[in-house]
matplotlib code that plots the C-alpha trace (Angstrom):
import matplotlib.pyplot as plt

x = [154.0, 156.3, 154.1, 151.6, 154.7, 155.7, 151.3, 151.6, 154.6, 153.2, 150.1, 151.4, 153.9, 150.7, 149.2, 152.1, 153.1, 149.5, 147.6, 150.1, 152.6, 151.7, 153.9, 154.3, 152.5, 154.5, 152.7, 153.6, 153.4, 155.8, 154.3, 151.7, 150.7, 148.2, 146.5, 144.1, 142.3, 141.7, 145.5, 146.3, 150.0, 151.2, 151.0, 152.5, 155.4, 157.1, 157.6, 155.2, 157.4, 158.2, 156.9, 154.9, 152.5, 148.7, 146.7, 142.6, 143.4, 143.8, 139.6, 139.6, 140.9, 138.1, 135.2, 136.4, 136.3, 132.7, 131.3, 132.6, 130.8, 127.6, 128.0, 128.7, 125.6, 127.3, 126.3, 123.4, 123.4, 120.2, 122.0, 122.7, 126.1, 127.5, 130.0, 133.0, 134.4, 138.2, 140.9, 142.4, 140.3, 141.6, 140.4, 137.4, 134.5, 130.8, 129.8, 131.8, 129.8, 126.6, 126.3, 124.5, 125.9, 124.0, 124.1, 123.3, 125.8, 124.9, 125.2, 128.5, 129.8, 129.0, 130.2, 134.0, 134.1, 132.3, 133.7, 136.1, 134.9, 137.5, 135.1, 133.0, 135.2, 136.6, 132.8, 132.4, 135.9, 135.0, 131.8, 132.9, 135.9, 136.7, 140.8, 141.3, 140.4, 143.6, 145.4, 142.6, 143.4, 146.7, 146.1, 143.8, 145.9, 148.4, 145.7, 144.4, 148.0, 149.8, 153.4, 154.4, 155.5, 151.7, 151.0, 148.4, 148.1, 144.1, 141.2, 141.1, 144.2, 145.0, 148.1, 147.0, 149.6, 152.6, 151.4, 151.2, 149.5, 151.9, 151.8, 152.9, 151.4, 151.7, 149.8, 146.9, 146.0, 146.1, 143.2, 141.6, 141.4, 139.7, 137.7, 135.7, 135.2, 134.6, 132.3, 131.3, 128.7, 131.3, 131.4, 127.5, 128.7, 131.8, 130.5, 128.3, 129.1, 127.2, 125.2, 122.3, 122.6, 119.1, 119.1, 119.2, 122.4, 124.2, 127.8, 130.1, 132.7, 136.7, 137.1, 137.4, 137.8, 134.6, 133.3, 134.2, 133.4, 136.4, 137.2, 134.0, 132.8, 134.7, 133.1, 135.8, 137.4, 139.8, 141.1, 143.9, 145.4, 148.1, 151.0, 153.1, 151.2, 150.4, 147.5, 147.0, 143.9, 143.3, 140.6, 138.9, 136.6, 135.1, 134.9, 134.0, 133.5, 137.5, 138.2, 141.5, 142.5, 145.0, 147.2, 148.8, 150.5, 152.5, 151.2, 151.8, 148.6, 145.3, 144.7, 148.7, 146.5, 143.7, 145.9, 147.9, 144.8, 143.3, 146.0, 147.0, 143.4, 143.5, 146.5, 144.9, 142.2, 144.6, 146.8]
y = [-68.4, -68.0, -68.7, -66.3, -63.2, -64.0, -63.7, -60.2, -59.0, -60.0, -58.5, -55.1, -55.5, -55.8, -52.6, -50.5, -51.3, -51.3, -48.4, -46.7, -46.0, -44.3, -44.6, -40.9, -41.1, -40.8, -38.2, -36.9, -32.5, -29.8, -28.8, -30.1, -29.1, -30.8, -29.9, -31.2, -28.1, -29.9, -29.1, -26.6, -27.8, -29.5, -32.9, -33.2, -30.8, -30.7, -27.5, -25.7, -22.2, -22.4, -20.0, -21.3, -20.1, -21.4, -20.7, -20.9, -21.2, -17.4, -17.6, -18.3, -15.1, -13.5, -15.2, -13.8, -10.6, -11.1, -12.7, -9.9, -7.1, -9.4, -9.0, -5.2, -5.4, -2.9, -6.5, -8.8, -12.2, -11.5, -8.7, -9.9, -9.1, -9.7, -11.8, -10.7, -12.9, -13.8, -13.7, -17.0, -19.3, -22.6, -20.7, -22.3, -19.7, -19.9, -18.4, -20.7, -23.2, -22.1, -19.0, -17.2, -13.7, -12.6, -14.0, -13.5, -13.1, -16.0, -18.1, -16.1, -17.2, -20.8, -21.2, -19.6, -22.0, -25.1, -25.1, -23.0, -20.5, -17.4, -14.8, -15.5, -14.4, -11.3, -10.2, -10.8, -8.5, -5.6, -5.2, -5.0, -3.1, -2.6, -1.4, -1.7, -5.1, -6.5, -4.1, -4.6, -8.6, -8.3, -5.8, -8.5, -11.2, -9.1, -8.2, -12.0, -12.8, -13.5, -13.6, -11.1, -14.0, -14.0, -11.8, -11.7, -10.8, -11.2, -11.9, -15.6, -17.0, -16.2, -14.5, -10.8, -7.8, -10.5, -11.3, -14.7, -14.7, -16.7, -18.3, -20.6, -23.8, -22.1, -18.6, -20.7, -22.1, -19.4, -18.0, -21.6, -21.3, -17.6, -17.9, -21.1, -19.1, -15.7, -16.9, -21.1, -20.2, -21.1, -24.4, -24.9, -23.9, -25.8, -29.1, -29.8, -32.0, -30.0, -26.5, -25.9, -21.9, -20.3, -20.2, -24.0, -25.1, -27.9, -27.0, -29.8, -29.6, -30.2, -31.3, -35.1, -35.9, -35.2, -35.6, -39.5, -39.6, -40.9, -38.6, -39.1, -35.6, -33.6, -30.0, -27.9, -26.3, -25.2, -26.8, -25.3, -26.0, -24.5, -25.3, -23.9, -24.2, -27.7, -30.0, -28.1, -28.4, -27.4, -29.6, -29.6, -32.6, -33.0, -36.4, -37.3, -33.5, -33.0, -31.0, -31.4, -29.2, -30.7, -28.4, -30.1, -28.1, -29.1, -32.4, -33.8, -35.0, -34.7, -38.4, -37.8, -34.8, -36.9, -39.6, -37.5, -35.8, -38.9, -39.9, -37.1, -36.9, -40.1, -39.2, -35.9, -38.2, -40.7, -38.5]
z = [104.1, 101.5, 98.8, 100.2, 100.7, 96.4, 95.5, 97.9, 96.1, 92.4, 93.5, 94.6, 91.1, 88.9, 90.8, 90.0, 87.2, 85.2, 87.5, 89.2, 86.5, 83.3, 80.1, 78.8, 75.5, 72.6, 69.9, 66.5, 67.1, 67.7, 70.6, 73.4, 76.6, 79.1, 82.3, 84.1, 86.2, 89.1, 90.0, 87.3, 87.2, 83.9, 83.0, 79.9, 78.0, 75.1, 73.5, 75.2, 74.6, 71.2, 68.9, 66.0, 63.9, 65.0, 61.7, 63.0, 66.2, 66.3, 66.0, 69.7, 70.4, 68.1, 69.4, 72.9, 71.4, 70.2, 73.2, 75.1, 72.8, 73.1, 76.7, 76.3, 74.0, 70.9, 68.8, 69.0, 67.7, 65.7, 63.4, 60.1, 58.4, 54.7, 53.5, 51.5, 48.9, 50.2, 47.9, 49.0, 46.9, 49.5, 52.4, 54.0, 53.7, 54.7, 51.5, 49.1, 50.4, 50.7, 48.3, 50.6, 51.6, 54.7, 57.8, 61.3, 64.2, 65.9, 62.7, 61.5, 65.1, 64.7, 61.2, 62.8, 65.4, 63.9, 60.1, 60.8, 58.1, 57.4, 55.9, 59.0, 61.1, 59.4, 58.7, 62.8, 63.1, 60.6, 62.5, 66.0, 65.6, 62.0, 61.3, 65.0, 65.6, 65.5, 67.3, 70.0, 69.8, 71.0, 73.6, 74.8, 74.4, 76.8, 79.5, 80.4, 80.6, 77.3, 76.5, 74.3, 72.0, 71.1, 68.0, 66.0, 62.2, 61.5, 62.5, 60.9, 61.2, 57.7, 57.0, 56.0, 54.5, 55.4, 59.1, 60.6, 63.9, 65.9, 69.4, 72.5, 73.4, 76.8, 75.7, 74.2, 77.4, 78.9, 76.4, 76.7, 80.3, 80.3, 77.1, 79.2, 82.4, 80.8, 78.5, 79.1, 76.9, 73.9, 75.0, 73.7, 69.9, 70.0, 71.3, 68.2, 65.9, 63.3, 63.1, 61.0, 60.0, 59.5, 56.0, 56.2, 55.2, 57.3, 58.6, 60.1, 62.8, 61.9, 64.8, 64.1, 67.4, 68.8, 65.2, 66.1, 69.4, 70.4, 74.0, 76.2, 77.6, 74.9, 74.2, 72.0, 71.7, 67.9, 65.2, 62.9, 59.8, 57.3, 55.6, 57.9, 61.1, 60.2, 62.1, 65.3, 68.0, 71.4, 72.9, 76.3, 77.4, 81.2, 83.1, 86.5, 87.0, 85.9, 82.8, 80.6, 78.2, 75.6, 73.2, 70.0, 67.3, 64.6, 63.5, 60.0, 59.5, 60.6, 61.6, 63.6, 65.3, 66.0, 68.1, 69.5, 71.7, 72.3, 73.6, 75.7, 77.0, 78.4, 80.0, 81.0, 83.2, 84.1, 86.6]

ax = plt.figure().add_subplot(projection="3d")
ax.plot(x, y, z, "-o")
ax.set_aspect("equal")
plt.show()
């Protein structure tokens, strides 16, 4: 009997301490944030307040400013813009690397969110809104339920006139969260691994995470990178019908940014 009672105890031990109980994951960022939206309540915190700047991530807040005029129909994804040259020769651009200046809207789109391509996404804001799209970025940023801590100084994430478009870990989910159910539709360009624009180029996704494969179900969602901003990424994947969203900002490296949303992801499906 006694033998049986010290096998029951071990047992329920074992249970708790390697399903029940989850180590907090240790990561490498300024700031994180996870939620499962099952519950919508927080799983993970640290820094998920602080003000930082969030380099490409601002894009996000542009393509839901371009898949709303799609919707409005004032643009159509078969109208074909041109490229202008940046004056930041490190910036990634579309037209660097291809050498082709006209594009179409849909192709412009992709290369934002896929490659991550700057002159993309000012070509996408001069067209819909011209001077006033960044004044109309932060009014939306304040009507789907930003902090005012959110502020945004261009179209691309680049800093423009002195501006740094700065954020929360907390505010980006908040876009995360409406930019999927206003428009799921995102989620088809930002799962793909790679994009192959109409003139025939190949573009690739920064996203090494899902460029590895390494998060089962994951469809997006940003990466970010500058020298102040550092290795930043808000990712989403879905599992078992569950879908977690992960913010990391502030990462050293981009391989430190890479394990710190795989690990947070697993966390994400764990709870």
């Amino acid at each position: 009997m006694f033998s049986l009672f010290n096998d029951y105890c071990y047992f329920i031990f074992l249970f708790f301490w390697g399903e029940g109980i989850r180590t907090t994951p240790k990561i490498e960022a300024t700031s994180a944030l996870v939620i499962n939206t099952k519950s919508e309540e927080p799983i993970f915190k640290k820094g998920e307040n602080e003000v930082v700047p969030i380099a490409s991530l601002t894009k996000l807040m542009t393509a839901y400013l371009v898949l709303e005029a799609v919707h409005k129909k004032t643009i159509s994804w078969s109208e074909v813009l041109p490229l202008k040259r940046l004056d930041d020769p490190r910036a990634v651009s579309l037209y660097a690397q291809t050498g082709t200046k006209y594009y179409t809207v849909q192709d412009l789109f992709a290369a934002m969110l896929i490659m991550s391509a700057n002159d993309a996404a000012e070509a996408l804001a001069e067209r819909i809104d011209g001077t006033n799209f960044i004044k109309n970025m932060n009014a939306k940023a304040k009507a789907i339920g930003m902090s005012s801590e959110t502020k945004y100084g261009s179209a691309s994430g680049l800093d423009e006139a002195g501006e740094t478009s700065v954020s929360t870990a907390n505010d980006l989910l908040t876009l995360s969260k409406r930019l999927i159910q206003d428009f799921p539709e995102v989620l088809d360009i930002t799962s793909r691994t790679e994009y192959v624009i109409q003139k025939g180029s190949t573009i690739h996704t920064t996203n090494q995470v899902l460029a590895k494969g390494s998060v089962d179900g994951m469809d997006g969602l940003k990466t970010g990178f500058t020298d102040q901003a550092g290795y930043c990424l808000i990712a989403t994947a879905v599992q078992n019908g569950e879908r977690v969203i992960v913010i990391t900002l502030g990462s050293k490296t981009d391989g430190a940014r890479a394990k710190a949303v795989e690990k947070l992801m697993d966390y994400g499906f764990s709870k």
